[in-house]
Backbone as CSV, one residue per row, in Angstrom:
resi,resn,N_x,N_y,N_z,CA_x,CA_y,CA_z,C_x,C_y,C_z
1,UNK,93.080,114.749,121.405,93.942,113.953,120.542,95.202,113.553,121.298
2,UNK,95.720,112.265,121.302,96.588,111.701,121.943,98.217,112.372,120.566
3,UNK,99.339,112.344,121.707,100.564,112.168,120.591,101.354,111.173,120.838
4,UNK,101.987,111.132,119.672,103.059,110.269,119.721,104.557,110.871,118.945
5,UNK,105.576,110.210,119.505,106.765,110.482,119.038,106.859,110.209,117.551
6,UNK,107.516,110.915,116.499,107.289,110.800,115.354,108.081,109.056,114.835
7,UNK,108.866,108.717,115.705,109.095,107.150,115.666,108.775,106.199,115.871
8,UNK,107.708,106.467,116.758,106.911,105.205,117.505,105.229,105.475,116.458
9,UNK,105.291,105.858,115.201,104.232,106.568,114.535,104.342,104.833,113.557
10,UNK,103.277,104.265,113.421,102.990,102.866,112.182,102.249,103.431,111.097
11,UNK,102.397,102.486,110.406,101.870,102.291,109.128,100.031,102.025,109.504
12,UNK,99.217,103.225,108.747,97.704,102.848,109.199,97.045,104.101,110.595
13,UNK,98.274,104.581,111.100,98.207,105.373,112.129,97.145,106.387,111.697
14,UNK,96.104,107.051,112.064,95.839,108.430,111.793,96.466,109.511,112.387
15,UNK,97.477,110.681,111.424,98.078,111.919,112.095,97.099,112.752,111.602
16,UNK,97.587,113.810,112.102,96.864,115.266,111.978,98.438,115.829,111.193
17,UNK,98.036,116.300,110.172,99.165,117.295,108.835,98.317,118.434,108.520
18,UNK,99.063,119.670,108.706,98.858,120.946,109.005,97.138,121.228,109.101
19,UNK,96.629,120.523,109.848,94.852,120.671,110.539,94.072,120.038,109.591
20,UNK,95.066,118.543,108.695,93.849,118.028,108.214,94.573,116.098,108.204
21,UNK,93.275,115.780,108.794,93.433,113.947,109.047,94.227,112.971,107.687
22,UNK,95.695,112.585,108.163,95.941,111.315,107.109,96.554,110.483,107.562
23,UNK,96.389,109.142,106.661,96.555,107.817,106.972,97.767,107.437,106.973
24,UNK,98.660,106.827,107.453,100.468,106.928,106.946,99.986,105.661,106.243
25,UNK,101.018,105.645,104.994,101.244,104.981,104.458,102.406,104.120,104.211
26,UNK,103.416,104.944,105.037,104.979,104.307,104.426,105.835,105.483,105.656
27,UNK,106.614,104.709,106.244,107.925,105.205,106.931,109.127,105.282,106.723
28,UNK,110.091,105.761,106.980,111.247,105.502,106.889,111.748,106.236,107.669
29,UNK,112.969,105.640,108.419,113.583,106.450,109.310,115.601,106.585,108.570
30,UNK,115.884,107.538,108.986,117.631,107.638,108.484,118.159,107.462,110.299
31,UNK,119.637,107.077,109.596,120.211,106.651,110.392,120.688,108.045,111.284
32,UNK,122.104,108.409,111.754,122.246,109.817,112.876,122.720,110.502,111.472
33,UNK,122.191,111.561,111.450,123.491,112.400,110.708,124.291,112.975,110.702
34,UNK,125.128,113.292,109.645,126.835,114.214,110.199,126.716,115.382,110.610
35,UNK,125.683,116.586,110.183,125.676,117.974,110.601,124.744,117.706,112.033
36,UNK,123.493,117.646,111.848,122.722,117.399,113.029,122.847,116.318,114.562
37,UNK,123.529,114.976,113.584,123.410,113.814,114.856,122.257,113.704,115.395
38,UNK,121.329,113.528,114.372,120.187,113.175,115.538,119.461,112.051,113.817
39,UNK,118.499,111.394,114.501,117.244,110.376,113.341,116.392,111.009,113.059
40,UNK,116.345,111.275,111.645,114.889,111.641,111.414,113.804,110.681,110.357
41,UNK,112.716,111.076,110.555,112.033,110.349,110.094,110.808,110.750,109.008
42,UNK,111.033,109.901,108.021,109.955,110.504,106.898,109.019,110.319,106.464
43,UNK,107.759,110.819,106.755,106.677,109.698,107.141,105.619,110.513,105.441
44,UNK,105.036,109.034,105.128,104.344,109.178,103.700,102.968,108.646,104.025
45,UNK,102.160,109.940,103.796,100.725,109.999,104.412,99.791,110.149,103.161
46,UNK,98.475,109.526,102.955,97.685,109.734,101.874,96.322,110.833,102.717
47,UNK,96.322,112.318,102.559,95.118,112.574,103.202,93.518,112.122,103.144
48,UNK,92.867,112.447,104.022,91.201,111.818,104.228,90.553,112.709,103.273
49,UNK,90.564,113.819,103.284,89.847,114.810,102.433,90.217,114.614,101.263
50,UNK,91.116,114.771,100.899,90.984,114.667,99.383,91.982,113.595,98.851
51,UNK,92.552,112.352,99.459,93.142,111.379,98.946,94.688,111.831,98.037
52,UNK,94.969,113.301,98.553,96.378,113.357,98.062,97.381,112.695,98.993
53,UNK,98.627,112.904,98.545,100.031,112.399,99.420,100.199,113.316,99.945
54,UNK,101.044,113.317,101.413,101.425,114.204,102.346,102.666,113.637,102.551
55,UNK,103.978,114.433,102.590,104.869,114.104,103.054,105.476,114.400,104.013
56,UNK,105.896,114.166,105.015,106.176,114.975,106.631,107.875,114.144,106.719
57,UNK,108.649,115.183,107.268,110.013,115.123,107.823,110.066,115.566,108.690
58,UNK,110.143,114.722,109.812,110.609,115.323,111.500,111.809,114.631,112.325
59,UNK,111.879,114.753,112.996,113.059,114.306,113.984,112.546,113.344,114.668
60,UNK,113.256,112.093,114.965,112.356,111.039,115.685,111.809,111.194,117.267
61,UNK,112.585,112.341,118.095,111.903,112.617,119.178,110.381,113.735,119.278
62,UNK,110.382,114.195,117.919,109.115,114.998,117.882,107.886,114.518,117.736
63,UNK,107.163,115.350,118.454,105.877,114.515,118.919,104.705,115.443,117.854
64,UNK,103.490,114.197,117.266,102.739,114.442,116.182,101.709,114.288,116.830
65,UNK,100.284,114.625,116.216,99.471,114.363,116.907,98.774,113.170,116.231
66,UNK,98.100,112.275,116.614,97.709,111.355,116.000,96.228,111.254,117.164
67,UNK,95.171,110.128,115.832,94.182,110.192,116.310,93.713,108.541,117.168
């Protein structure tokens, strides 16, 4: 499985969320923040198995695995 930075992650992408395949559906990234200073990003995933929502919050330099 290839990765990618959790920012450079599209809409349609397949990730891997805690050892099971989903589709992103929707991104959003925040701007720096005041305690941390860093972007994070909130990525809205529908899983393959059972068609629920997944919601993932990471930091935009963290790397996901995608398929």
């Amino acid at each position: 499985m290839a990765q990618k930075k959790a920012s450079e992650i599209k809409q349609g992408d397949i990730i891997l969320v805690y050892g099971d395949k989903a589709v992103v559906k929707k991104i959003e990234t925040s701007g720096k923040g005041i305690k941390q200073g860093r972007v994070k990003c909130r990525i809205e995933a529908e899983s393959l198995k059972d068609n629920k929502p997944v919601v993932v919050i990471r930091l935009a330099e963290d790397m996901i695995e995608t398929e």
